[in-house]
N, C-alpha and C positions, 0 to 999 in steps of 0.2 A: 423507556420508550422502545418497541419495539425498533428493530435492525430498518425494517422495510416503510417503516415510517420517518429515518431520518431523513434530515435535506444533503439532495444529489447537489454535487459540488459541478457548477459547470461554468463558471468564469475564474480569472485572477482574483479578482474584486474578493468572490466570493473565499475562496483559498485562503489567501491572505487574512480574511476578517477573520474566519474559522479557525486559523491558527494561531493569530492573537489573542482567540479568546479559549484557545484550549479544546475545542466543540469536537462532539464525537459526530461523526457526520460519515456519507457515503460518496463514495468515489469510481469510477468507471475506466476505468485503461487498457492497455498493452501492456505486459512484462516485459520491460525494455534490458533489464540487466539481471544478474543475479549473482552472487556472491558465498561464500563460507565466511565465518566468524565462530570464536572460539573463546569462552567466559572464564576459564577456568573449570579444576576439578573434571568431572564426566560431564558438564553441561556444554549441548554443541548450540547453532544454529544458524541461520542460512537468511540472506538480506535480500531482499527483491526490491528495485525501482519504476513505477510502476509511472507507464506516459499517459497523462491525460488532458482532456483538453484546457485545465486550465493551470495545469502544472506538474513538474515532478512530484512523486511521492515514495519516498522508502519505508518500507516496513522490515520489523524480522519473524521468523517464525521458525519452529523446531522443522527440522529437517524430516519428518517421517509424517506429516498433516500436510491434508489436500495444499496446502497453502504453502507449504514447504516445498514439497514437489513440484509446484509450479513449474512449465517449462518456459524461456523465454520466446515471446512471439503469442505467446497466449492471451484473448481476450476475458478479462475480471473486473468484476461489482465487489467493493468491497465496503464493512463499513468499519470506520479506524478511527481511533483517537488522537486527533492533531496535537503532539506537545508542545507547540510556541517554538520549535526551532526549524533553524534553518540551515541550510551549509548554503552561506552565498556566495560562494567560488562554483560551486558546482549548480547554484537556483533550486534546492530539494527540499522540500518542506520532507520533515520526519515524523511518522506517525508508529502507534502502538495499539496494543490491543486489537490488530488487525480480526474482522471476520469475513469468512468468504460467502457470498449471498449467491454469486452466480460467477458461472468461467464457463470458455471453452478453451480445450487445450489445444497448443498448435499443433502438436500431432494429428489429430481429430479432423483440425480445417485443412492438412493436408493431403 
């Protein structure tokens, strides 16, 4: 299925079912945070948590893709693979396979 054909995630409700059930689905936020991480060997990559309105969401992505560069404060459509987890100390559903469909960069809006 195409990207712009999946379902826009815009409740808890919805979130939560999406992650229980693994669904690759789209999401709409603010880049609320952002991070470095480090795999081993020469593999880098870089963490984003991404506020929307019906919950956190962290993805990762190589540090040198649109998606990578992101800057915090930025508006993004993304569409991402929910893997069923969670961090419930912090309420962050964690997704994968991130793609970027649409942004604007906070730079841009400033």
């Amino acid at each position: 299925m195409p990207a712009h054909d999946l379902m826009m995630i815009k409740t808890r409700t919805q979130l939560r079912a999406a992650a229980t059930n693994r669904q690759r689905v789209r999401i709409r936020g603010v880049v609320a945070a952002r991070g470095g991480g480090h795999y081993g060997g020469g593999y880098r990559n870089v963490w984003l948590r991404v506020e929307t309105a019906a919950g956190n969401v962290q993805v990762t992505a190589s540090p040198g893709t649109p998606l990578g560069t992101m800057p915090e404060g930025s508006r993004i459509e993304l569409a991402v693979s929910l893997t069923g987890m969670v961090n419930l100390v912090e309420d962050v559903y964690i997704g994968e396979r991130a793609q970027v469909l649409a942004s604007t960069s906070a730079a841009a809006t400033r």
